[in-house]
DRENPA-3360 file (N, C-alpha, C; in nm, 2 decimals, always signed):
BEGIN
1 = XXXXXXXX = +2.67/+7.72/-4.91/+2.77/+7.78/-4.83/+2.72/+7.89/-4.75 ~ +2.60/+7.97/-4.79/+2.58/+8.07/-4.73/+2.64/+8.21/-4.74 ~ +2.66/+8.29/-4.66/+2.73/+8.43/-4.68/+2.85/+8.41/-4.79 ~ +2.84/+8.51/-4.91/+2.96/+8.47/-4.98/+2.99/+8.61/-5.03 ~ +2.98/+8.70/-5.00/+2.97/+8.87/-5.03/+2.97/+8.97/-4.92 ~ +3.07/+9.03/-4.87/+3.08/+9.12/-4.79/+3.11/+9.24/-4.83 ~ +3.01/+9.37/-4.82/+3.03/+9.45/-4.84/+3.10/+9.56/-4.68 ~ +3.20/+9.64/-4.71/+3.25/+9.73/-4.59/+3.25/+9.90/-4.67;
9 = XXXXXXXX = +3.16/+9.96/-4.56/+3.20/+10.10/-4.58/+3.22/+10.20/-4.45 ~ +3.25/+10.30/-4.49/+3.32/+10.37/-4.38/+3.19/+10.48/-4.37 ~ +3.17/+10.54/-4.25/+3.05/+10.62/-4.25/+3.10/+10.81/-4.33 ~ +3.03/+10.87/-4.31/+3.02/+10.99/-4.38/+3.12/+11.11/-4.33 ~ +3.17/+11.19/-4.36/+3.19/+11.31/-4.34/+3.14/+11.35/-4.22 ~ +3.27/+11.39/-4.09/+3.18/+11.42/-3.94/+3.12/+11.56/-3.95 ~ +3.05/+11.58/-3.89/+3.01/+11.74/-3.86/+3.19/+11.80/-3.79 ~ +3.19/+11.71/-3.68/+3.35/+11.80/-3.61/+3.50/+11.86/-3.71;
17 = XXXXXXXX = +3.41/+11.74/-3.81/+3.54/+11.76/-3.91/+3.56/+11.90/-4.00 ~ +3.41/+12.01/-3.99/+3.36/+12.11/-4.08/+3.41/+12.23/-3.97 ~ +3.51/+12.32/-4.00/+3.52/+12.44/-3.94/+3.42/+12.52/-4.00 ~ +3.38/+12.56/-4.08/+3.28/+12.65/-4.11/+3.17/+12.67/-4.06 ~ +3.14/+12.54/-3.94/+3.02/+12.60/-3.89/+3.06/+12.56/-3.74 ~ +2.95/+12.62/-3.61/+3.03/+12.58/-3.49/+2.99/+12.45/-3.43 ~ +3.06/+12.37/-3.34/+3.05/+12.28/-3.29/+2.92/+12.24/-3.23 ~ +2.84/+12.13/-3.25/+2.71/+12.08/-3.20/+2.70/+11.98/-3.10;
25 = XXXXXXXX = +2.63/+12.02/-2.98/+2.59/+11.87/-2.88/+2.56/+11.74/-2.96 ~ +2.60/+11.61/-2.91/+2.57/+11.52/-3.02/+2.46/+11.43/-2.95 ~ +2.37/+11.44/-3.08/+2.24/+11.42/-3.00/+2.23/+11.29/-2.94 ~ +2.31/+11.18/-2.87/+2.33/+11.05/-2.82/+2.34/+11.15/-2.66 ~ +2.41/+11.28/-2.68/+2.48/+11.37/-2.54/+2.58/+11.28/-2.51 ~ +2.66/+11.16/-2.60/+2.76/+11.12/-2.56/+2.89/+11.20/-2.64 ~ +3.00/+11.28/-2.56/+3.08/+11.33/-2.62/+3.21/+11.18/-2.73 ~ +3.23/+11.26/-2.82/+3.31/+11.20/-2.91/+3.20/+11.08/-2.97;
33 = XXXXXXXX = +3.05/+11.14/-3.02/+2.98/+11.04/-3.08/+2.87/+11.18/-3.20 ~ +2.97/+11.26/-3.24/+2.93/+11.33/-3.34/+2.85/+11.24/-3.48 ~ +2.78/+11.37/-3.51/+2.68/+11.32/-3.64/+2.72/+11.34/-3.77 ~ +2.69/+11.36/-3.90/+2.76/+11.42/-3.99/+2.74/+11.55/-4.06 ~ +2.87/+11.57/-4.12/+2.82/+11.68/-4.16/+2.71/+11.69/-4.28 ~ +2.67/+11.78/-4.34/+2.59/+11.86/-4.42/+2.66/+11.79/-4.55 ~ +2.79/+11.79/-4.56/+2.82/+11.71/-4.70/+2.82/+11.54/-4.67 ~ +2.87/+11.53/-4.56/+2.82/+11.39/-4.46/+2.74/+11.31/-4.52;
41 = XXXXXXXX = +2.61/+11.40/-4.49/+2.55/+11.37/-4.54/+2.49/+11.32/-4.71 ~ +2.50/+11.40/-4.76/+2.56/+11.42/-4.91/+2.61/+11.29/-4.96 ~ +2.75/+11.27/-4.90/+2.79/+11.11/-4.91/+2.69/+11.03/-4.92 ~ +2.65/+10.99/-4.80/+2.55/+10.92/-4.74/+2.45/+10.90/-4.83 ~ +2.41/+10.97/-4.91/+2.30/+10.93/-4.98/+2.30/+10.90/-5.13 ~ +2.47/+10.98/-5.14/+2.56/+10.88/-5.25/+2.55/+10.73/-5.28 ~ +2.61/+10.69/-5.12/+2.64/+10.56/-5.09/+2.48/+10.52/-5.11 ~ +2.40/+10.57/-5.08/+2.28/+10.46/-5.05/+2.26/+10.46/-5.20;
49 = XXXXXXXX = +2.21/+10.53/-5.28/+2.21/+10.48/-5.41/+2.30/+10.41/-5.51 ~ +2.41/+10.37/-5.46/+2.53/+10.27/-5.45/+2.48/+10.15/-5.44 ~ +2.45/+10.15/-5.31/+2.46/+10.04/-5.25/+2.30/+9.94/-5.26 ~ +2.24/+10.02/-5.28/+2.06/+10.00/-5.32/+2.11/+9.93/-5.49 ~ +2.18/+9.99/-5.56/+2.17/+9.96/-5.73/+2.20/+9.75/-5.72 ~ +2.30/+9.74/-5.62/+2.39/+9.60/-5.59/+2.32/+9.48/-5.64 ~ +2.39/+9.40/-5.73/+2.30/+9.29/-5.73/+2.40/+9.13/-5.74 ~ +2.34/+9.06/-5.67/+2.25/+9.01/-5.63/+2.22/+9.19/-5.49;
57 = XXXXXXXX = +2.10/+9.16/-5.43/+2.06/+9.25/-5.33/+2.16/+9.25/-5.19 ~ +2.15/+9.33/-5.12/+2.23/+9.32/-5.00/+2.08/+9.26/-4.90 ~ +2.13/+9.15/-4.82/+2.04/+9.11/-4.76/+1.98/+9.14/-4.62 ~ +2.15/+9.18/-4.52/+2.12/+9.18/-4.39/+2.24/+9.34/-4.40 ~ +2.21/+9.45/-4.27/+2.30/+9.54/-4.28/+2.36/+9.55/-4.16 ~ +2.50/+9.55/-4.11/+2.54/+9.55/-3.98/+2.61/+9.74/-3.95 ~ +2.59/+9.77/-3.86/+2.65/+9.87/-3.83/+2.75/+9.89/-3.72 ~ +2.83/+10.03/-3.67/+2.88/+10.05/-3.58/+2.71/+10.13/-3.51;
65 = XXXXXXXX = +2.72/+10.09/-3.41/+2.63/+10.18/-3.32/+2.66/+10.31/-3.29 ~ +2.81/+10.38/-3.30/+2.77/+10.52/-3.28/+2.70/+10.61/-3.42 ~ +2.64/+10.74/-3.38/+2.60/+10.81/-3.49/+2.64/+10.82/-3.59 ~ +2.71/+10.87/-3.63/+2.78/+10.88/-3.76/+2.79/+10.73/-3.88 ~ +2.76/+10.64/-3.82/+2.74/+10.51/-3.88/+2.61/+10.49/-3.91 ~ +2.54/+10.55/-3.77/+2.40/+10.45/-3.83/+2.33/+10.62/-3.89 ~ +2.38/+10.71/-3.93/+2.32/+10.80/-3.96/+2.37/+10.75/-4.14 ~ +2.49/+10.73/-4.16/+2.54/+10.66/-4.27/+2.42/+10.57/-4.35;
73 = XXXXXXXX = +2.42/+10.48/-4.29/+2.39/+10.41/-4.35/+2.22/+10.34/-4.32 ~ +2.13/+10.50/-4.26/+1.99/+10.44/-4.26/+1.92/+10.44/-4.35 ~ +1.93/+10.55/-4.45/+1.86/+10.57/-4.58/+1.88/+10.42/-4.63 ~ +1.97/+10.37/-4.67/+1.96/+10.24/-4.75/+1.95/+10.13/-4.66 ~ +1.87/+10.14/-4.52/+1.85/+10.05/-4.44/+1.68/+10.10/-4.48 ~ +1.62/+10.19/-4.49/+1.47/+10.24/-4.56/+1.44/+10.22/-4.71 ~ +1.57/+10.26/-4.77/+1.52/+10.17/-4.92/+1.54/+10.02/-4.92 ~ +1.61/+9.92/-4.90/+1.60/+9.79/-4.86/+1.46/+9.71/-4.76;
81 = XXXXXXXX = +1.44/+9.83/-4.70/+1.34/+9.77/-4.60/+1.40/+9.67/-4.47 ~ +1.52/+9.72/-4.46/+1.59/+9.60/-4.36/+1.59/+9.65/-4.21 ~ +1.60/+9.57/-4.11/+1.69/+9.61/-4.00/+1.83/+9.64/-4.02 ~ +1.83/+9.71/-3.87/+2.02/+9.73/-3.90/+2.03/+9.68/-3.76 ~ +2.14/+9.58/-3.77/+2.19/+9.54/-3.65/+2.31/+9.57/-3.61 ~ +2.32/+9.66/-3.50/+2.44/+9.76/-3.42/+2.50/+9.64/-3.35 ~ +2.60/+9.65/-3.43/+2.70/+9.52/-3.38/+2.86/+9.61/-3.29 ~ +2.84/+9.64/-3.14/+2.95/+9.69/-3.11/+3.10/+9.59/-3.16;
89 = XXXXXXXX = +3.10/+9.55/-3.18/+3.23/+9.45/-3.24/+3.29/+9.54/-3.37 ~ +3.19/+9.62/-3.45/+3.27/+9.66/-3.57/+3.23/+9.86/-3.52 ~ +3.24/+9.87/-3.38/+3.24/+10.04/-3.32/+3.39/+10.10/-3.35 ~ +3.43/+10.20/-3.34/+3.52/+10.29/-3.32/+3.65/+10.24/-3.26 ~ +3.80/+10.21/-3.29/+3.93/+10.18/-3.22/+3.99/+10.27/-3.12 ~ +3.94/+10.27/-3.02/+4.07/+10.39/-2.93/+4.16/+10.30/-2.86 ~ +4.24/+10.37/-2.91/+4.40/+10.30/-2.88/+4.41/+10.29/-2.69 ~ +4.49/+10.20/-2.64/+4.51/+10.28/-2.48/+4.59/+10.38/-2.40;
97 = XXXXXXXX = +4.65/+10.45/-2.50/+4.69/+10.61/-2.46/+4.59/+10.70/-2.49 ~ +4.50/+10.68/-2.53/+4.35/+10.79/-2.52/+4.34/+10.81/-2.35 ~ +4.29/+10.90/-2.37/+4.24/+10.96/-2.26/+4.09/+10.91/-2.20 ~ +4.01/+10.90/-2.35/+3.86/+10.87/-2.32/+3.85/+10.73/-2.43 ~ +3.76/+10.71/-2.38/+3.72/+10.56/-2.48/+3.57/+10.55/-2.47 ~ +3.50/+10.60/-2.58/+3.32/+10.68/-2.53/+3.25/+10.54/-2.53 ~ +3.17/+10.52/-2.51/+3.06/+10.34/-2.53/+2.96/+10.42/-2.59 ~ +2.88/+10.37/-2.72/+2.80/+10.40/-2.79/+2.64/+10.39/-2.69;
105 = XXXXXXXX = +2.57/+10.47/-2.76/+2.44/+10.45/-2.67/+2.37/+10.30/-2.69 ~ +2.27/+10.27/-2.63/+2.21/+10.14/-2.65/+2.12/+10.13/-2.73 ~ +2.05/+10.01/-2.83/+1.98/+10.03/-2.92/+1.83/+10.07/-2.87 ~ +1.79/+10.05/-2.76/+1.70/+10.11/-2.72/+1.72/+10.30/-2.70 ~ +1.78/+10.36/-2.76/+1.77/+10.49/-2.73/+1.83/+10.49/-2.89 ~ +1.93/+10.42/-2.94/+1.93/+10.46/-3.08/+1.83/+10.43/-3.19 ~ +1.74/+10.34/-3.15/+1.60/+10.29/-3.20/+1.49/+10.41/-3.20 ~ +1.55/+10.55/-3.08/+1.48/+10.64/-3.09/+1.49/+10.74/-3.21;
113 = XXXXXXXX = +1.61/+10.74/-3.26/+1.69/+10.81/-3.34/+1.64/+10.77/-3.51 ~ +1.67/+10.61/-3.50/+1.71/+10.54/-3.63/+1.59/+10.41/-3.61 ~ +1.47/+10.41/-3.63/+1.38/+10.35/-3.59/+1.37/+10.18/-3.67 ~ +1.53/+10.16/-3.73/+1.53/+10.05/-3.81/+1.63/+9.96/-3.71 ~ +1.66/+10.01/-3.60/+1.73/+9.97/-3.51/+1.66/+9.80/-3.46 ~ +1.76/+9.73/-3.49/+1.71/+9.65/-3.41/+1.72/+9.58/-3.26 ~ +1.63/+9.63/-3.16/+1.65/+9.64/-3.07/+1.69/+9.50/-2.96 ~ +1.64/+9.41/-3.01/+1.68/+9.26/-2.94/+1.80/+9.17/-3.01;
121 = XXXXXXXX = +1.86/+9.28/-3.08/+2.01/+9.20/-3.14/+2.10/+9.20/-3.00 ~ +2.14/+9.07/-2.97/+2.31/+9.08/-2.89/+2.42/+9.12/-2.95 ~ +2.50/+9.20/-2.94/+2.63/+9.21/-3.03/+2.76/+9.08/-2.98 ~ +2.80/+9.05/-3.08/+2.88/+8.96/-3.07/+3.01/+8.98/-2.97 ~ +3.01/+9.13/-3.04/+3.15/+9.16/-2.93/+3.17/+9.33/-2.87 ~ +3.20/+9.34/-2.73/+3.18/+9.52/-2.68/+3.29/+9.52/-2.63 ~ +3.40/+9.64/-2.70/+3.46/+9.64/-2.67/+3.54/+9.70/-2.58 ~ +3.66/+9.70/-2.46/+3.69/+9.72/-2.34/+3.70/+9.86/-2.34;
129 = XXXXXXXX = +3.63/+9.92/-2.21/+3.67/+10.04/-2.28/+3.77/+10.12/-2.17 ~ +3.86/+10.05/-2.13/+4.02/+10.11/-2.13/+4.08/+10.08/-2.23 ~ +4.02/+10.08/-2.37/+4.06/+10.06/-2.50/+4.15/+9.96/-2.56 ~ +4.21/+9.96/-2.67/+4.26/+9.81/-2.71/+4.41/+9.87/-2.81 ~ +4.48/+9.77/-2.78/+4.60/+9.79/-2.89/+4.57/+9.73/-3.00 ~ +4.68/+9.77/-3.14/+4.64/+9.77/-3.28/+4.59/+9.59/-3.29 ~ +4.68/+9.46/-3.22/+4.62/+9.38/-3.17/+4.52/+9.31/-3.18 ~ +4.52/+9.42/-3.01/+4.35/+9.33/-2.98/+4.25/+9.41/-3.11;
137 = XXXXXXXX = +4.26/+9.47/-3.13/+4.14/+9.52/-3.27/+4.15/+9.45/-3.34 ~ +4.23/+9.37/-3.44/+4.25/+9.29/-3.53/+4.20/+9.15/-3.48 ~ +4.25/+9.13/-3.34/+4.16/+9.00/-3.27/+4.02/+9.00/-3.28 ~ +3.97/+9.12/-3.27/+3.83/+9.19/-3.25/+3.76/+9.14/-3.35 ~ +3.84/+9.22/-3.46/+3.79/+9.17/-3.62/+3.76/+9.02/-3.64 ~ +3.84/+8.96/-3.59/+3.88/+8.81/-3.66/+3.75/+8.77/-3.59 ~ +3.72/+8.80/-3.46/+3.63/+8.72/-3.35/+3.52/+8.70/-3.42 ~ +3.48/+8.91/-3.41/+3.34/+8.91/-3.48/+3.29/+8.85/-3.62;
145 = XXXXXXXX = +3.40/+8.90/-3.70/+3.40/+8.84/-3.85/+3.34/+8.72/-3.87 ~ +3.40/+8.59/-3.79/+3.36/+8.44/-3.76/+3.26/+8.43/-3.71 ~ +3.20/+8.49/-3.65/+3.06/+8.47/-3.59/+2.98/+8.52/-3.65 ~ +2.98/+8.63/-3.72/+2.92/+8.73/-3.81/+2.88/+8.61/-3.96 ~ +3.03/+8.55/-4.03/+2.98/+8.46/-4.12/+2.91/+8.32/-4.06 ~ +2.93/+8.26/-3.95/+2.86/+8.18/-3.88/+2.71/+8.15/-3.87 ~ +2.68/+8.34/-3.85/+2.56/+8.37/-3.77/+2.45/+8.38/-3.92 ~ +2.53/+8.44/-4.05/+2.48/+8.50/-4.18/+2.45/+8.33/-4.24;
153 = XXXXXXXX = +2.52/+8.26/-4.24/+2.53/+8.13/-4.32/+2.43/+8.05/-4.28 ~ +2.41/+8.05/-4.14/+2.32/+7.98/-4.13/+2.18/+8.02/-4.08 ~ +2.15/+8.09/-4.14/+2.00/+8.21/-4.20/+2.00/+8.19/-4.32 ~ +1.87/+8.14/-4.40/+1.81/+8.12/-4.52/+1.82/+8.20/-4.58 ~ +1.88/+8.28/-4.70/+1.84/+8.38/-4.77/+1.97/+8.50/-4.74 ~ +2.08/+8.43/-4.68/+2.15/+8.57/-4.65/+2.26/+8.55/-4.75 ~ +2.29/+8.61/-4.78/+2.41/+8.57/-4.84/+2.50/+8.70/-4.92 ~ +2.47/+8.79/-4.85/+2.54/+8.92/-4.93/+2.52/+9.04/-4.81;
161 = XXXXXXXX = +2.60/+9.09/-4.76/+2.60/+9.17/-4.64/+2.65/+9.31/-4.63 ~ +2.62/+9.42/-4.55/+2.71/+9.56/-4.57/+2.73/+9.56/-4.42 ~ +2.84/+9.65/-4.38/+2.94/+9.64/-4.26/+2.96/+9.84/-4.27 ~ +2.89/+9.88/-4.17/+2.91/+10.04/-4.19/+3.02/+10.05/-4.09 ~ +3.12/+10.10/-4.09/+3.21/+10.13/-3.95/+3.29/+10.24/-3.92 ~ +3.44/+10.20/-3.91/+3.53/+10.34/-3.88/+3.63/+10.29/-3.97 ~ +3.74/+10.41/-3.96/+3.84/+10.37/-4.08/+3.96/+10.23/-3.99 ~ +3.98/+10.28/-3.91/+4.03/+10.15/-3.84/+4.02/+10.03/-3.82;
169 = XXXXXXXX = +3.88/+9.99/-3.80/+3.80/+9.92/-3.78/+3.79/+9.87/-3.90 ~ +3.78/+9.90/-4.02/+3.78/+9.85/-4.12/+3.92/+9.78/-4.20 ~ +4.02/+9.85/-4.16/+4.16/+9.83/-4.19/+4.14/+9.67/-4.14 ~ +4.09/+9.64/-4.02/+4.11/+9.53/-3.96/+4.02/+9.41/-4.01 ~ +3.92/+9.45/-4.02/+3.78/+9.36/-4.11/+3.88/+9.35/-4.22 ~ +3.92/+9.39/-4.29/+3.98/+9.38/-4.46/+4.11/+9.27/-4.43 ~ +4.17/+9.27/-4.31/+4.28/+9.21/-4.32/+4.25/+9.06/-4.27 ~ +4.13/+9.06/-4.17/+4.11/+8.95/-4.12/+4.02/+8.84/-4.22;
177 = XXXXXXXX = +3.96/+8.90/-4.28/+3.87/+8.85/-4.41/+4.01/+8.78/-4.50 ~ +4.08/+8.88/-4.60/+4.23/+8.80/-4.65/+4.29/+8.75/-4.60 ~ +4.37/+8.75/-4.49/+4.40/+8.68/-4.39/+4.56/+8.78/-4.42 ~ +4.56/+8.83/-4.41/+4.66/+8.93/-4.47/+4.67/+9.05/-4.35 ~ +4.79/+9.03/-4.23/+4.80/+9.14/-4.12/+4.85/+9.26/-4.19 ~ +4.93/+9.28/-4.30/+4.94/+9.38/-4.33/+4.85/+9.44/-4.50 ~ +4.79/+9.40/-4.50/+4.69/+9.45/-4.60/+4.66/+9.55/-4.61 ~ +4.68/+9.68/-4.69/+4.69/+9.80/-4.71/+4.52/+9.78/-4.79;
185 = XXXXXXXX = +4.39/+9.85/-4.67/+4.29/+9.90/-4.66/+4.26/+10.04/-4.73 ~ +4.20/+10.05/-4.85/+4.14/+10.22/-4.84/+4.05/+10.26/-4.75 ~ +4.05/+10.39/-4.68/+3.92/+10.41/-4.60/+3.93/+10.56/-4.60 ~ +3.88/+10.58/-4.73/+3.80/+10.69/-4.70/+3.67/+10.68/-4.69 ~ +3.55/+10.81/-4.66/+3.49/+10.84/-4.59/+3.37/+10.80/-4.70 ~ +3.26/+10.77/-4.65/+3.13/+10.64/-4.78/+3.19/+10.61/-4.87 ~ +3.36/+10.51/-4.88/+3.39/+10.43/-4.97/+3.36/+10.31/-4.92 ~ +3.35/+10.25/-5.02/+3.33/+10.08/-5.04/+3.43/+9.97/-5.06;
193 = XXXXXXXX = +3.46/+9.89/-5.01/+3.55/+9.78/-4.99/+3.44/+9.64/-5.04 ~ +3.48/+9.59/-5.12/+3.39/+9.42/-5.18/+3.50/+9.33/-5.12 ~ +3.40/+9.18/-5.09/+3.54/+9.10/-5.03/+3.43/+8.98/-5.10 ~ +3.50/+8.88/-5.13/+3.39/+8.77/-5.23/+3.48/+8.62/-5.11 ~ +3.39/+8.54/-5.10/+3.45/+8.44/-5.04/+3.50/+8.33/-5.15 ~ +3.57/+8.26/-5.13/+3.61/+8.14/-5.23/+3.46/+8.02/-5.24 ~ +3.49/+8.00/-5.31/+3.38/+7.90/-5.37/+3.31/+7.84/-5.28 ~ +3.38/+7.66/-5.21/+3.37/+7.61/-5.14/+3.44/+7.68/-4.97;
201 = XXXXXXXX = +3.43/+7.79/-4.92/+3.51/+7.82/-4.76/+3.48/+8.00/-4.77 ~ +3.41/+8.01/-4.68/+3.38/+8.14/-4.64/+3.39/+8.18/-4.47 ~ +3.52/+8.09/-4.47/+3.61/+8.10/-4.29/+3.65/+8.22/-4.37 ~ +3.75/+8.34/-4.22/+3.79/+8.42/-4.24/+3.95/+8.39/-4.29 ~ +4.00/+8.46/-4.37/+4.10/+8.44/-4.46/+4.10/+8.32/-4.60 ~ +4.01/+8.34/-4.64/+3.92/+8.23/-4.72/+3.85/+8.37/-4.86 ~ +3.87/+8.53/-4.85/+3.82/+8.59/-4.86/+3.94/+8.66/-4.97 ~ +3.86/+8.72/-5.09/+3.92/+8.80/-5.17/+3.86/+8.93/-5.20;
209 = XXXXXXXX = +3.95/+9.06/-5.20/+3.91/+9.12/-5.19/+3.92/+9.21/-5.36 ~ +3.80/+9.22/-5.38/+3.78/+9.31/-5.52/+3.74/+9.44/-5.59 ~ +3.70/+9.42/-5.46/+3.75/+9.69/-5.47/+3.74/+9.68/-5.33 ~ +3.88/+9.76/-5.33/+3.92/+9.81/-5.23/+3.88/+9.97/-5.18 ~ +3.80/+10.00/-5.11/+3.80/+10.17/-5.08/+3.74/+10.26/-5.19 ~ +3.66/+10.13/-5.27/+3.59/+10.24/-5.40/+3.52/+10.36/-5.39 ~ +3.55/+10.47/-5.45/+3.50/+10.57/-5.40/+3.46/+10.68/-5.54 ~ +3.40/+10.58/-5.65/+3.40/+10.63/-5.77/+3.26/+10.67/-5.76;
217 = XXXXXXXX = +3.15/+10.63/-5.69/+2.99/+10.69/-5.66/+3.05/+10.80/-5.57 ~ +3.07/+10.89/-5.52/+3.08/+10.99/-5.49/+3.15/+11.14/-5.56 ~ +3.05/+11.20/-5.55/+3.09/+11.36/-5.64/+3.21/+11.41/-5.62 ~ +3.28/+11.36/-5.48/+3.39/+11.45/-5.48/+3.48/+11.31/-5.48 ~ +3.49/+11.22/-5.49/+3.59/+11.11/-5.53/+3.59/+11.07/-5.37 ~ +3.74/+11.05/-5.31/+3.81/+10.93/-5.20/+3.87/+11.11/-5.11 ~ +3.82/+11.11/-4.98/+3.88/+11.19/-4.90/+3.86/+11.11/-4.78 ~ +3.96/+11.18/-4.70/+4.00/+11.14/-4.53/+4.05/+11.03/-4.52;
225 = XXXXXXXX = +4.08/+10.96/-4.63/+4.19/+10.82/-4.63/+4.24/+10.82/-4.47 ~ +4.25/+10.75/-4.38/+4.32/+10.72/-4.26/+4.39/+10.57/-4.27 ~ +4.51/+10.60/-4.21/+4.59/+10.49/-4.19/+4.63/+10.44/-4.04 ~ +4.71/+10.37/-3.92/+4.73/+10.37/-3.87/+4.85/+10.44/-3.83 ~ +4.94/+10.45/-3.97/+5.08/+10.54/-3.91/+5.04/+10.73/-3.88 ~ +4.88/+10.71/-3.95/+4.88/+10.87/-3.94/+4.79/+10.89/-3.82 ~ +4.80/+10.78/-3.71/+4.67/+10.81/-3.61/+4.82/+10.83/-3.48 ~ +4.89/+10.97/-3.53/+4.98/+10.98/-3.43/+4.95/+10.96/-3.28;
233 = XXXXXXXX = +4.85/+10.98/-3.22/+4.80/+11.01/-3.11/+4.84/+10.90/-3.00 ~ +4.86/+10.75/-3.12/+4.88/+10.63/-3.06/+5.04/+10.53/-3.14 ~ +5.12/+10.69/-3.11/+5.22/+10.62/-3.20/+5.32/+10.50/-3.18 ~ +5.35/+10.47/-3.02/+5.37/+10.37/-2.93/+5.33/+10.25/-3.02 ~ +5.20/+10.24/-3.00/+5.13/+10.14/-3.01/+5.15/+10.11/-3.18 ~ +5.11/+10.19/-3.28/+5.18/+10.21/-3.41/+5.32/+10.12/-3.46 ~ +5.42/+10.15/-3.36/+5.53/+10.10/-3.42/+5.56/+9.96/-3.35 ~ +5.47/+9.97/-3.25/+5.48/+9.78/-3.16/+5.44/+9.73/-3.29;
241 = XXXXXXXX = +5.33/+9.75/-3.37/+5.27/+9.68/-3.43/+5.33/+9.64/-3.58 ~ +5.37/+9.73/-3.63/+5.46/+9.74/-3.76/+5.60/+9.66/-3.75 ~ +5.67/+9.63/-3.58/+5.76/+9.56/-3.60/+5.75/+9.45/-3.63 ~ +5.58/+9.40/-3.54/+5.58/+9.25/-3.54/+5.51/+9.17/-3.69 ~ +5.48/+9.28/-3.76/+5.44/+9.25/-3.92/+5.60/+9.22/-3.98 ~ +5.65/+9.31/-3.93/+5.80/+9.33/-4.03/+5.83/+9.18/-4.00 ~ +5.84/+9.21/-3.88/+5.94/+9.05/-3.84/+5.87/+8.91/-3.87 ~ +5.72/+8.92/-3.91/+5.69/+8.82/-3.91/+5.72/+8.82/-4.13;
249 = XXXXXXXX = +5.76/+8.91/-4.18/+5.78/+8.92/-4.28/+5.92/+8.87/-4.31 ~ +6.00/+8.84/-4.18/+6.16/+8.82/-4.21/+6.24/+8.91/-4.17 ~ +6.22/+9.01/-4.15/+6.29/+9.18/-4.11/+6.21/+9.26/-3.98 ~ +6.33/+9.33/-3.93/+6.27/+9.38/-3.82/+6.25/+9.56/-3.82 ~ +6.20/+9.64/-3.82/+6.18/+9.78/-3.85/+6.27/+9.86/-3.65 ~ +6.40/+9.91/-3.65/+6.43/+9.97/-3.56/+6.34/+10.09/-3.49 ~ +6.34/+10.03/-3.36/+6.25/+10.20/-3.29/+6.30/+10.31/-3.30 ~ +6.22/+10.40/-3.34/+6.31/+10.57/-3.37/+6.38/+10.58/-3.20;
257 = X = +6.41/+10.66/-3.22/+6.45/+10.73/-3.07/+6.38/+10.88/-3.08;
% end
């Protein structure tokens, strides 16, 4: 069958997120593509000895191409000895009441950075950047996901994978894997999500998920949980989305006023 193990984690603790120290140029010089913090990091090396212990082995590693991902998750792209393939399909969600929607740098400049970059990967999917509703992200997910198991299955030897991303981004990987639009995702920050495929079918929603947002390898446990009711910024778009879950549940959720 091929791919039959998906591993998802959320990248580290941002630097922007630390008032204690002041704000830093982010070395891509793309604004809104910060690195992590100092405990960030910390995580990060949590997670890699996490994620290095795994067995069977993790075979192939996909990332979000902005920093904070692939800063995530390079140490255990060096203990593994793997490439990491910067898959913009599993990058950052901005809603389209943002103001800005940043495009990660290219692997040729992040290859400068993260030298495990692999520079002649196509990403499956880049996405628009007058940004996307809760939606099209979940479309996004389903797209990539299928091609992703497609692309893994039919490669000798793959069969167990990690997915570094964003917390949203992930909400939507987790739902499109179960097949579950409302699937309550943990995502905190270097937690771990397992998703095992069924026996015979490793299509998407074909997928069970068996830790959810584990966050028991790290010293300070599960922080920065994100949801989409708490990403006010895009609350419009928020409750478009929750209606049409409700309603496809049988019930309809009224718009506030």
């Amino acid at each position: 069958m091929g791919l039959s193990t998906i591993y998802i984690c959320r990248h580290g603790f941002r630097s922007n997120w630390d008032t204690s120290v002041p704000p830093s140029v982010p070395p891509t010089g793309i604004d809104g593509d910060p690195t992590l913090s100092k405990h960030g990091q910390e995580q990060a090396h949590e997670l890699c000895e996490h994620l290095a212990a795994i067995k069977p082995p993790i075979n192939r590693i996909y990332s979000s191409p902005f920093y904070r991902c692939l800063q995530t998750i390079t140490e255990l792209a060096d203990t593994l000895d793997l490439e990491i393939y910067c898959e913009n399909g599993v990058g950052e969600w901005y809603g389209k009441t943002r103001k800005t929607h940043p495009r990660a740098a290219p692997p040729t400049v992040l290859q400068t950075f993260f030298p495990r970059t692999k520079v002649d990967y196509e990403p499956i999917h880049v996405p628009s950047t007058s940004g996307e509703t809760i939606e099209e992200l979940h479309d996004r997910a389903g797209t990539v996901l299928s091609q992703m198991i497609k692309d893994c299955s039919s490669t000798p030897l793959i069969n167990t994978i990690v997915i570094c991303a964003h917390a949203a981004t992930i909400i939507a990987l987790g739902r499109a894997l179960v097949g579950q639009e409302g699937f309550d995702v943990r995502t905190g920050t270097c937690s771990v999500s397992k998703y095992v495929a069924e026996p015979d079918n490793n299509d998407i929603g074909h997928w069970t998920c068996v830790e959810n947002g584990a966050a028991g390898h790290l010293t300070e446990g599960e922080e920065r949980h994100w949801t989409f009711a708490s990403g006010n910024y895009d609350f419009l778009d928020v409750q478009a989305y929750e209606n049409r879950v409700h309603a496809a549940n049988g019930y309809t959720t009224p718009t506030p006023l």
